[in-house]
C-alpha positions in Angstrom: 0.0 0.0 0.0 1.1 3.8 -1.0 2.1 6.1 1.8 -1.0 8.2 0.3 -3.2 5.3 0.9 -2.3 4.1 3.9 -2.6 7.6 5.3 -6.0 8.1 3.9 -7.0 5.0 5.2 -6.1 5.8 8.9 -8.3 9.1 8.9 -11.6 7.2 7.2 -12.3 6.0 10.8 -12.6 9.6 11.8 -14.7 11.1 8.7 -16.7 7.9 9.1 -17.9 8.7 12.4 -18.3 12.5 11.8 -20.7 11.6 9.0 -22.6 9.0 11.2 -23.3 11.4 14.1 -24.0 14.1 11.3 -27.2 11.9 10.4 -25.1 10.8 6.7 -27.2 8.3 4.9 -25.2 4.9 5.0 -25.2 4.8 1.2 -23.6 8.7 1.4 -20.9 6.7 3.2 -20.4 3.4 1.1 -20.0 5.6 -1.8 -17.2 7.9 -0.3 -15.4 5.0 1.0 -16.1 2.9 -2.1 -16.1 0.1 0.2 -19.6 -1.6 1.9 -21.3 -0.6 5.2 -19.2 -4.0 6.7 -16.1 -2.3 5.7 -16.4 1.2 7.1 -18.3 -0.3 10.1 -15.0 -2.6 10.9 -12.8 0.6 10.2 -15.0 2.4 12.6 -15.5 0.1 15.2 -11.5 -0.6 15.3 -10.9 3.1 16.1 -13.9 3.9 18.3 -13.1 1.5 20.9 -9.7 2.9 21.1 -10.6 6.0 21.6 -13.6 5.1 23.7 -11.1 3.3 25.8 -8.2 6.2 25.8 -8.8 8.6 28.7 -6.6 12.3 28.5 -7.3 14.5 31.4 -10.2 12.5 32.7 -12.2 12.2 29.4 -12.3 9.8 26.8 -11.7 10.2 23.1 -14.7 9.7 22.3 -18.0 9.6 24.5 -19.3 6.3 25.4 -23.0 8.4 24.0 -21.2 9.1 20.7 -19.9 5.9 20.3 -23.6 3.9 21.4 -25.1 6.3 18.4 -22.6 5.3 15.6 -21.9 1.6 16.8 -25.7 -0.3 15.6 -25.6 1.6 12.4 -24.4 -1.0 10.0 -26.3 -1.3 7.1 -28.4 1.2 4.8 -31.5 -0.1 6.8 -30.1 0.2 10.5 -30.0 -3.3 11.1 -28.5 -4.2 14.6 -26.2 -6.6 15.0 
C-alpha cells in the first residue's frame, strides 16, 4: 500500500464517524469509502473503541453516548447486529 493510501486509510475511521453522528445516509458513506457498510463499520468500530477506551485528562476520546449512536448503524437499513 502507497504512503497516500495508507494515510488516507487511517483518517476514514474519523470522517466515518463524523458523518454517522452528522445523520449521513449509509449509502452517502459506502459511496465515499467505495467500500460496503461491513467495511467502514469494521474501520469504525477498530478506532472507536480505542478512543472510547483512551482517557486524557479525565475524558475519553470519544463519549461512550457518541460511540452507542454510531456503533448499531451498520447497514443502509439500521440493522443491529
Amino acid at each position: 500500500m502507497s504512503a497516500l493510501g495508507k494515510w488516507l486509510r487511517e483518517w476514514q475511521p474519523i470522517a466515518i464517524h463524523s458523518a454517522m453522528l452528522a445523520s449521513a445516509r449509509p449509502e452517502a458513506i459506502m459511496g465515499a469509502l467505495g467500500s460496503s457498510m461491513q467495511v467502514a463499520h469494521e474501520r469504525w468500530q477498530e478506532w472507536a473503541v480505542q478512543q472510547r477506551d483512551l482517557i486524557t485528562s479525565g475524558k475519553p476520546g470519544i463519549a461512550a453516548e457518541e460511540f452507542d449512536t454510531v456503533a448499531p448503524i451498520r447497514s443502509p437499513r439500521h440493522p443491529q447486529k
